[in-house]
C-alpha positions in Angstrom: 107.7 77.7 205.0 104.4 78.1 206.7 102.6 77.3 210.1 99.1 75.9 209.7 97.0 75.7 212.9 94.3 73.1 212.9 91.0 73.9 215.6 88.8 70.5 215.3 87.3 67.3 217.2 89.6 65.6 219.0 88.8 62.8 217.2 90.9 64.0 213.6 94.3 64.3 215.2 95.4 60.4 214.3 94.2 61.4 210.9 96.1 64.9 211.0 99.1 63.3 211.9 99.2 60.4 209.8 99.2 63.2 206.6 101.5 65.5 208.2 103.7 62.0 207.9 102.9 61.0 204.3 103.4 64.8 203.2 106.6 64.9 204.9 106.4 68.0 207.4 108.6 69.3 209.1 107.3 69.3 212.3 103.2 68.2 214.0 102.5 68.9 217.2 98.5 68.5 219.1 97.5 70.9 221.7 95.4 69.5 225.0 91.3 69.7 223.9 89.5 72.7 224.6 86.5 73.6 227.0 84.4 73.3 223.7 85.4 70.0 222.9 87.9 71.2 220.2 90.9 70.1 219.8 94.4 72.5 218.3 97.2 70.5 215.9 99.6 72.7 214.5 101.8 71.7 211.4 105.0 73.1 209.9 105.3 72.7 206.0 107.6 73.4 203.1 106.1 76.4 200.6 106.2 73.6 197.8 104.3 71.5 199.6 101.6 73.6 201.2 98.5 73.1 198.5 98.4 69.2 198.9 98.3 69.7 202.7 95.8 72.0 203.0 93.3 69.6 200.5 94.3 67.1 202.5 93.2 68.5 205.7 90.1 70.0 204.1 89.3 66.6 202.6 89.4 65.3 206.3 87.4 67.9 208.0 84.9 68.5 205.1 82.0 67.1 207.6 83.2 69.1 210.3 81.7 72.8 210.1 83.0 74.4 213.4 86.6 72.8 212.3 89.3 76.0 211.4 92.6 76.3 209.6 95.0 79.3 210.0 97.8 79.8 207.8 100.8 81.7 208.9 103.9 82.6 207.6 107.4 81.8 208.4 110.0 83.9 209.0 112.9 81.6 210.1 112.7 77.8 211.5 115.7 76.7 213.6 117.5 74.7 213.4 117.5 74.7 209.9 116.5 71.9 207.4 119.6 69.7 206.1 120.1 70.0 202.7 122.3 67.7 200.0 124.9 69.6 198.6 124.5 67.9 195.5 120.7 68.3 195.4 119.2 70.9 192.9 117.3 73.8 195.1 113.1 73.4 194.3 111.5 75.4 192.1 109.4 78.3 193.6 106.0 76.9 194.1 103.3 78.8 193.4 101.5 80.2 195.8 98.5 78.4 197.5 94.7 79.0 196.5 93.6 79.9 199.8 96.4 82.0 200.0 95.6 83.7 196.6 91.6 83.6 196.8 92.2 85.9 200.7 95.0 88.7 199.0 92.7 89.2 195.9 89.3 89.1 197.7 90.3 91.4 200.3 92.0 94.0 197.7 88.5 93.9 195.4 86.3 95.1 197.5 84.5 98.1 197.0 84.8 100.3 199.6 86.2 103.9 200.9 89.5 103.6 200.6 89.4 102.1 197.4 87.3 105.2 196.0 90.0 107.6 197.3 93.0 106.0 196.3 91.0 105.9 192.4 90.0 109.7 192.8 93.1 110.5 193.8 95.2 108.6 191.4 93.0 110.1 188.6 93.1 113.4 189.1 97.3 113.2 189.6 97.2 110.7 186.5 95.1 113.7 184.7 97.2 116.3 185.6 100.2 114.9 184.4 99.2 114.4 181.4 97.9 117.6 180.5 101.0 119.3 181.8 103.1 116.4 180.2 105.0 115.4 182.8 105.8 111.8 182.6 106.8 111.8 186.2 103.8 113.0 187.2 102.2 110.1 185.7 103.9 107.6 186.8 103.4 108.7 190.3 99.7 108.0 189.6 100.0 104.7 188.5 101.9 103.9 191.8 98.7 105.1 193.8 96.2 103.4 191.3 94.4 100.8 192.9 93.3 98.9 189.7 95.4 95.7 189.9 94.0 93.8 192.6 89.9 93.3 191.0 91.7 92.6 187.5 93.5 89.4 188.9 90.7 88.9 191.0 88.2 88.6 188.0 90.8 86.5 186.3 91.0 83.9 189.4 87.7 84.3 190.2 86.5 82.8 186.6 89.6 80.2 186.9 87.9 78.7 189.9 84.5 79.0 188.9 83.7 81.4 191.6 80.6 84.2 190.6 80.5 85.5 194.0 84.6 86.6 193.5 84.4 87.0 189.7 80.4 89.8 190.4 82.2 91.1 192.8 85.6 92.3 191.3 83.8 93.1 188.2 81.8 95.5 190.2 84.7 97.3 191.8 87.0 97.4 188.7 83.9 99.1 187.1 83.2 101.6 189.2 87.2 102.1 189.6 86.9 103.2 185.7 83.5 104.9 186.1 84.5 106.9 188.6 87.7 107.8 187.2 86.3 108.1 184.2 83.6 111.3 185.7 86.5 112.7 187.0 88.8 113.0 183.8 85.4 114.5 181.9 85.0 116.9 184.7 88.8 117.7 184.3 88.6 117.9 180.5 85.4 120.5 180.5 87.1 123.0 183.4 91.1 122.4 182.2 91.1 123.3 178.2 95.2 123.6 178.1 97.5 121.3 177.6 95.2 118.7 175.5 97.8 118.6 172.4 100.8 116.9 174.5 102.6 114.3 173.9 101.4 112.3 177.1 97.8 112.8 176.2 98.2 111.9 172.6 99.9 108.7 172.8 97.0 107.6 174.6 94.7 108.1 172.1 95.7 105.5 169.7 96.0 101.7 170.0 98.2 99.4 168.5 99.6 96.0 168.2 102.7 97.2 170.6 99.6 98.1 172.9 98.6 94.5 172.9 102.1 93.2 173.7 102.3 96.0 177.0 98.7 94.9 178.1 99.3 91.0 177.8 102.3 91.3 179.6 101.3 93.2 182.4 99.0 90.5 183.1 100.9 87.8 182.4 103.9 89.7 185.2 100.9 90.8 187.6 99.7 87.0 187.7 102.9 85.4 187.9 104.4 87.4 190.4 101.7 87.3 193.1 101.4 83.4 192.3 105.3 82.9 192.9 104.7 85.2 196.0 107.0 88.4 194.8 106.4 92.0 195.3 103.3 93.0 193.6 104.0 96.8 193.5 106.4 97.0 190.0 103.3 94.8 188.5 100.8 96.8 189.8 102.2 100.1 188.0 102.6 98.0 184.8 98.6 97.2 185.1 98.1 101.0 185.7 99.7 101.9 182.5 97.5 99.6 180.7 94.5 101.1 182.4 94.3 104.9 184.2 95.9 106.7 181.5 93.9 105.9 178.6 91.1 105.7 181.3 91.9 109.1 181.8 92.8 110.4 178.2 89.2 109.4 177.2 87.5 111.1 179.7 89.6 114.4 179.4 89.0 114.1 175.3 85.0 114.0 175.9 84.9 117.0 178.3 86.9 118.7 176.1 84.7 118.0 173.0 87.3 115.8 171.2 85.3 112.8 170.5 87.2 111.2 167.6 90.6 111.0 170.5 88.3 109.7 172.8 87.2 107.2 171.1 90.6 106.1 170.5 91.4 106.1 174.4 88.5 104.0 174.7 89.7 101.3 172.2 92.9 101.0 173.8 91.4 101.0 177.3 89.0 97.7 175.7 92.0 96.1 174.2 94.2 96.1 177.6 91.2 95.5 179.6 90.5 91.8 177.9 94.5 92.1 177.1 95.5 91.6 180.9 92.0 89.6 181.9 93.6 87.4 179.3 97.1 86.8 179.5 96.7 87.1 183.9 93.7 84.1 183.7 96.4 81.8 181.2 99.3 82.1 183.6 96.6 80.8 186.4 96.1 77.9 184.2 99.9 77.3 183.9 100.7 77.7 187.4 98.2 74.7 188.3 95.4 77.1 190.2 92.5 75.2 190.3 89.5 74.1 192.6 90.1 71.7 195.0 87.2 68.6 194.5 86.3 67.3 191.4 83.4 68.7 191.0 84.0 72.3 191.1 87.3 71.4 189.0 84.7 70.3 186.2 82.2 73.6 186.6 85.1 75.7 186.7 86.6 73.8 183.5 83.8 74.7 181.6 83.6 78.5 183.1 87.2 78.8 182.3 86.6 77.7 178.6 83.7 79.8 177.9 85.7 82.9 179.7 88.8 82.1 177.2 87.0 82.0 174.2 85.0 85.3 174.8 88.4 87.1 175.9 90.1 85.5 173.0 87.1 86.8 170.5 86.9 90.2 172.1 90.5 90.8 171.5 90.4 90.1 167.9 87.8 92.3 167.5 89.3 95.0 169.0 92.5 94.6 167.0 90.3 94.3 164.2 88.8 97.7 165.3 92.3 99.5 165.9 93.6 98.1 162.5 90.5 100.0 160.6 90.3 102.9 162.6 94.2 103.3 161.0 93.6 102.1 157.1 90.2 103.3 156.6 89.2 106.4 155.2 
């Protein structure tokens, strides 16, 4: 359930009110006008149906550019909704556009903290595997800040958004860049350790690489879009990504070129692997634009996005499969 507050002329609560009544909330209530002329209608809604109202209300208040809505979640409303015994509980909706666009704009953005939490995720990732310690490891891929600009590219070409889709791009780039100086740096000073088993694995890609990279993003993308914990998901994107981000780097500083160039074809295939996979459960779950118009533009950005991911991927498979049959 969530709490929407509505700030706009006084003259849009008949028309608030009348689709808080054909969308069936739970409860509408409108606040006494302003000193600014502004008016405040607040409305309580069920999860499942929280994307109609909110294109609704931003149908209605389109012309109106001071006009604000606040979305807030709901820990309890009492007294509580009557339910049919016999009636069949509703499926988890999936979480609203707004709701999604705010999480993975705010978590793609290249800032400080971003930069630490990849410097320091790399240098315990690279550690780890030099000394082999798979605990180790997995301690840096809970630190790893790399799943929020991969679903954040993905919805940002789903909606047809450059602005979202540059700027995740950007960060997830220099994310890799950076911890891919840093593992180069490690590799050149830290000459022990590059035979284990952690390391190794790394350096060669596979069709059971494929399978752990498309279903990373297909869990990372379903689970923020049903609303669940994204922290289990966000380790299973790390795996795909700072390891062999890492095992390439440490192979190059260490003069191993022929590993690292292996790291770097299974860091490509999960790359498009989760870009993929994360942008078709979008599709499925119903995340679109809200007019027309920008459902079109983005119909055509999703297509051409699809078909370039789809491509990649079968060239990099194609890539893995001679790197293992050829001479």
């Amino acid at each position: 359930m969530k709490y929407i507050e509505i700030v706009a002329g006084p003259g849009s609560a008949d028309t608030l009110k009348a689709i808080a009544d054909k969308l069936k909330a739970v409860d509408f209530r409108v606040g006494m006008e302003n000193d600014d002329g502004m008016q405040t209608c607040r409305m309580l809604v069920e999860d499942e149906r929280l994307q109609k109202t909110l294109d609704a209300i931003q149908g209605v208040l389109g012309a109106q550019p001071d006009a604000r809505i606040v979305v807030l979640a709901v820990e309890a409303a009492l007294p509580a909704a009557e339910q049919d015994a016999e009636e069949k509980p509703p499926k988890a909706p999936p979480t609203a556009r707004e709701l999604l666009y705010e999480n993975l704009s705010r978590g793609a953005r290249l800032d400080t903290d971003y930069l630490l939490l990849v410097f320091l995720s790399t240098v315990v990732a690279g550690i780890g595997l030099l000394e082999d310690n798979v605990a180790v490891v997995i301690g840096a891929m809970v630190i790893a800040p790399l799943l929020a600009p991969n679903l954040a590219l993905s919805l940002g070409t789903t909606l047809g958004d450059p602005d979202l889709t540059r700027q995740s791009a950007r960060t997830l780039a220099a994310g890799i860049g950076l911890a891919l100086l840093l593992s180069v740096l490690l590799g050149i000073f830290w000459q022990h350790g590059l035979d284990s088993s952690e390391l190794l694995s790394r350096t060669d890609a596979g069709l059971d690489s494929v399978a752990l990279a498309l279903a990373s993003g297909a869990a990372a993308a379903l689970s923020l879009t049903a609303g669940a914990s994204s922290v289990l998901v966000g380790v299973m994107v790390a795996v795909a990504l700072l390891p062999p981000t890492a095992t390439m780097g440490i192979m190059l500083g260490a003069g191993r070129h022929a590993a690292a160039l292996g790291a770097a074809l299974l860091l490509a295939i999960n790359i498009v692997s989760v870009n993929l996979s994360s942008k078709i459960v979008f599709h499925l779950r119903g995340i679109r634009p809200r007019t027309w118009p920008e459902q079109q533009k983005a119909r055509q950005a999703k297509i051409l996005y699809l078909l370039g991911w789809v491509i990649s991927l079968g060239v990099l498979i194609l890539a893995s499969y001679a790197r293992h049959n050829l001479p």
